[in-house]
C-alpha positions in Angstrom: -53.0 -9.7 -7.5 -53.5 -7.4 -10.6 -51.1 -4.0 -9.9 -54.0 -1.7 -9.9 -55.7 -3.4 -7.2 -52.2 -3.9 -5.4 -51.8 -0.2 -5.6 -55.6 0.2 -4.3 -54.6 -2.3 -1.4 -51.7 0.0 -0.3 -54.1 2.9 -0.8 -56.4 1.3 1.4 -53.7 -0.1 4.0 -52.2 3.4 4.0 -55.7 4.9 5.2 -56.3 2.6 7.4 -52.7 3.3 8.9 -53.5 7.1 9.3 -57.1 6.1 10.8 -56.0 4.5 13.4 -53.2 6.3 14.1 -55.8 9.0 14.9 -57.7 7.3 17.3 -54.6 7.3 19.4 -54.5 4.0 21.3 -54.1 1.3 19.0 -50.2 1.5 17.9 -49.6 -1.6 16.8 -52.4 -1.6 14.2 -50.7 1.6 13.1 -47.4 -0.4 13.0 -49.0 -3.2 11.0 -50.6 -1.4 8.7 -48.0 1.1 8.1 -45.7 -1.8 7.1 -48.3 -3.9 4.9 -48.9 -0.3 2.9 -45.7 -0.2 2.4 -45.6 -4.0 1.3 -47.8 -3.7 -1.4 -46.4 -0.3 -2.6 -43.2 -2.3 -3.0 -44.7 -4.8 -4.8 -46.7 -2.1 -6.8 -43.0 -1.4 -7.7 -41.1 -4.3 -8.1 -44.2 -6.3 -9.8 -44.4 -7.7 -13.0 -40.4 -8.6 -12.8 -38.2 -10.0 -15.4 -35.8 -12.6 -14.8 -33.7 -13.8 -17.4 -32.3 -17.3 -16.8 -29.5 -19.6 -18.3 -30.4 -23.6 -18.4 -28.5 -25.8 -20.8 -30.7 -24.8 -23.9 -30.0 -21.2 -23.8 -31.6 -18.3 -22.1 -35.4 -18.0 -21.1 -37.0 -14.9 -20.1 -39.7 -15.5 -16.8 -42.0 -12.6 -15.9 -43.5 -12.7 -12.0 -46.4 -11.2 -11.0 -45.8 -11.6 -7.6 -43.2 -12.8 -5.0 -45.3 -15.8 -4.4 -44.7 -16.9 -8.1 -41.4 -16.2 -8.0 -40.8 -17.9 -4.6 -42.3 -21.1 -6.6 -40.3 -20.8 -9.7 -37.3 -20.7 -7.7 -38.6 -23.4 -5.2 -37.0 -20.9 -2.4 -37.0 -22.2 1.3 -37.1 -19.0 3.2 -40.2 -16.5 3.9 -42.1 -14.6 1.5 -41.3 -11.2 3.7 -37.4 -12.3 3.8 -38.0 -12.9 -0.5 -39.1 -9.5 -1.1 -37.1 -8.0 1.5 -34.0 -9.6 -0.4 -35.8 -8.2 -3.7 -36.0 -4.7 -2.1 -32.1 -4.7 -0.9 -31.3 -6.0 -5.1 -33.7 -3.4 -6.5 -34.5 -0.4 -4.8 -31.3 -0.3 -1.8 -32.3 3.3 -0.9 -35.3 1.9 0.5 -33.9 -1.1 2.1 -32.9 0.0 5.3 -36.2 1.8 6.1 -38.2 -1.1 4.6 -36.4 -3.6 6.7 -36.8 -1.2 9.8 -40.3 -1.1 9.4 -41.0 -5.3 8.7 -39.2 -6.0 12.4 -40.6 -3.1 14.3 -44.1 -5.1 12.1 -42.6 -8.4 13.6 -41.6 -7.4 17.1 -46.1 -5.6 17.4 -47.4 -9.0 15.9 -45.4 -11.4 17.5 -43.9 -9.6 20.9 -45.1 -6.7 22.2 -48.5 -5.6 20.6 -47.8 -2.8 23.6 -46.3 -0.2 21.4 -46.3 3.8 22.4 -47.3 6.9 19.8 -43.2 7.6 19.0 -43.0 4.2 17.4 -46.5 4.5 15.4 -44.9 8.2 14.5 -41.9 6.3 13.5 -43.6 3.7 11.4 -45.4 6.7 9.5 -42.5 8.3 8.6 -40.8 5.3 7.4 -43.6 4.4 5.3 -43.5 8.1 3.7 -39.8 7.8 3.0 -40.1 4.2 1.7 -43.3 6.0 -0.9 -40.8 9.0 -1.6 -38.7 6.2 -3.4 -40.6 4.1 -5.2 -41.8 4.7 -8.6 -45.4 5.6 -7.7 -48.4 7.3 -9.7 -48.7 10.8 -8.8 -51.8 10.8 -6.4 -50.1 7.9 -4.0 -47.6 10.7 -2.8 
């Protein structure tokens, strides 16, 4: 995905979030979409990354346009969220905590309990907004 339209995609995620949210009985969606906004603003963030890399002729210099390429180029064996989440923790650590906070509480709505109350969609907005406040964004995103 191109960064503008990842940026769009967190835009769009991030309204869909507060949408929602508003309608007042659908937390989980809130939940979900609160953490896939925040998903693609990270990867607004993080995306193109560099990676220099030693092999036996010398350095190379990769660019990745997303986690799935770099996933590939590394032939990694663990998930795409636990990739990026790893990326987050390297990268941006202020976010980390909040980041991973919000991917289980995602997790446990999608896979568990879809039977979540307001406090925890409350919960999942703020953590997206602190996650935003710490990126690198373009001024109208925050």
């Amino acid at each position: 995905m191109e960064r503008a339209a990842r940026l769009k995609k967190a835009q769009h995620n991030e309204s869909f979030c507060h949408y929602v949210h508003n309608g007042g009985q659908f937390h989980d969606w809130t939940v979900n979409a609160a953490f896939y906004a925040a998903l693609h603003y990270v990867c607004y963030h993080i995306f193109p990354l560099t990676d220099e890399y030693n092999d036996d002729e010398g350095n190379d210099v990769f660019e990745f346009k997303s986690v799935e390429e770099y996933k590939r180029h590394y032939n990694l064996k663990i998930s795409k969220h636990e990739i990026l989440s790893n990326l987050v923790a390297e990268l941006i650590p202020n976010i980390h905590p909040d980041y991973d906070q919000l991917r289980d509480m995602c997790q446990t709505s999608r896979y568990h309990n879809y039977e979540l109350g307001y406090k925890k969609a409350e919960l999942a907005i703020k953590l997206l907004n602190k996650i935003k406040a710490g990126l690198s964004l373009p001024a109208e995103t925050n």
